[in-house]
N, C-alpha and C positions, 0 to 999 in steps of 0.2 A: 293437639300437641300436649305431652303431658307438662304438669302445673312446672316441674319442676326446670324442664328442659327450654321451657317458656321463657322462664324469670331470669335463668341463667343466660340464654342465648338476647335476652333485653340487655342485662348487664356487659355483655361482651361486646355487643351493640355501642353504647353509652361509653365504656370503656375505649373503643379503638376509636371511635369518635372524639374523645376528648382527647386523648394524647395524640391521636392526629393532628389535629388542629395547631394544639401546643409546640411539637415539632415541625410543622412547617411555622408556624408565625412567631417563635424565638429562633430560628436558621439554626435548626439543631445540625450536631456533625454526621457528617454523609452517612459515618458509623451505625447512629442511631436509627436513621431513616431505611437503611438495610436490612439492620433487621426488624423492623415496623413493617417493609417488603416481606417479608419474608411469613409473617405472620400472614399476610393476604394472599400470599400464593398459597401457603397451606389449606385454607379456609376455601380457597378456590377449587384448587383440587380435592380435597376431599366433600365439597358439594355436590359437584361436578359427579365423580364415582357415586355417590350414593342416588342421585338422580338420575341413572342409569346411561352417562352421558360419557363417559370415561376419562380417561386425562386429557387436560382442557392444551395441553403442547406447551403451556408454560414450564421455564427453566430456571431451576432454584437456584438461590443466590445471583444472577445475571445482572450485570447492570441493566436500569430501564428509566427512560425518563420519569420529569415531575408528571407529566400529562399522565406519562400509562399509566405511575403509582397511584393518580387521582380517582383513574376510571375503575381500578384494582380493588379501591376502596368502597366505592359504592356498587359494585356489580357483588362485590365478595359479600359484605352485608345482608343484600338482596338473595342472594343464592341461599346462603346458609337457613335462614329463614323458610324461605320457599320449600328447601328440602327437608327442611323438619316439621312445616307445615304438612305434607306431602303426606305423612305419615299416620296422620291423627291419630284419634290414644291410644291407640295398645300398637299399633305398628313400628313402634323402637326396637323389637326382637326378632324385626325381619332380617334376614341374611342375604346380603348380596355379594354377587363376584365382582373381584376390581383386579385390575394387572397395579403392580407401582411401576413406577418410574424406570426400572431397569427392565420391566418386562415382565415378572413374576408373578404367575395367578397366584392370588388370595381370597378368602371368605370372611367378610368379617358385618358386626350388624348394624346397624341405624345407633342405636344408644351407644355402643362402644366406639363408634367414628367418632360420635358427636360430644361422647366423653374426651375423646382424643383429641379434638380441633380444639376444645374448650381449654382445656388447660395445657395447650401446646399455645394457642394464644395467650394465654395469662403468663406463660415462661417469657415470651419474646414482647409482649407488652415491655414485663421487666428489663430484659436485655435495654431495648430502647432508651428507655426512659435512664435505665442507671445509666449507660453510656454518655445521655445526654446532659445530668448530674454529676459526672466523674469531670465533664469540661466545663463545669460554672454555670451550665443553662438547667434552671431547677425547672423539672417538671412535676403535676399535681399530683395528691394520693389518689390512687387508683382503687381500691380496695374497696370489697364487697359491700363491705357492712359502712365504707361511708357512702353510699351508692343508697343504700337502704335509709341511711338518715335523715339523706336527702332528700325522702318520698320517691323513690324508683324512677328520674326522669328519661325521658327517652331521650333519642337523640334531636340535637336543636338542627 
């Protein structure tokens, strides 16, 4: 996997890991944990597609319990990794077919998904978290570079 899609997909790692935690054990509002959902179904399905496995039958925005969201969390993780391991170096510019959700074939490549998931989770990180800050439950900075201050930890 290249250096770059590594460090970034640890970070995102570390990220949905910490604000996990933080909204379940401050009883953040359903709001926030919605779209913290929602960040994991994305990351799921676009694994899913790029592992040549197709849409995994998950339905965005749906309510789902605490248990699915938990298993959502760690299988999404695991997925996204896998399929970027899957690739090693220079296979980010391979193109695959994937239908979306309404059914529509598309082509699109390893590095442009993975661009995709990346900072489609870092938007719904935020949603979460502001949501969970706009009702008095502060949650932590997220941000790359105090991730890097930190020495790069993975997730606990």
């Amino acid at each position: 996997m290249s250096h770059s899609f590594a460090k970034r997909i640890a970070y995102n790692a570390w990220a949905n890991a910490t604000l996990y935690r933080e909204l379940k054990s401050k009883r953040a509002p359903e709001a926030a944990l919605r779209a913290f959902q929602h960040l994991l179904e994305t990351e799921l399905i676009w694994s899913s597609r790029m592992s040549g496995q197709g849409n995994p039958g998950i339905k965005l925005w749906e309510p789902v319990t605490a248990e699915t969201r938990d298993e959502w969390f760690a299988q999404a993780r695991r997925q996204l990794e896998q399929a970027a391991e899957a690739e090693g170096p220079s296979g980010f510019s391979r193109s695959y077919a994937y239908q979306n959700l309404s059914g529509q074939d598309f082509q699109g490549t390893v590095a442009d998904t993975l661009e995709q998931v990346l900072t489609h989770s870092a938007h719904y990180r935020g949603e979460a978290a502001g949501l969970s800050n706009a009702a008095g439950i502060q949650m932590p900075d997220l941000d790359y570079i105090f991730w890097q201050r930190m020495g790069e930890p993975g997730v606990e």
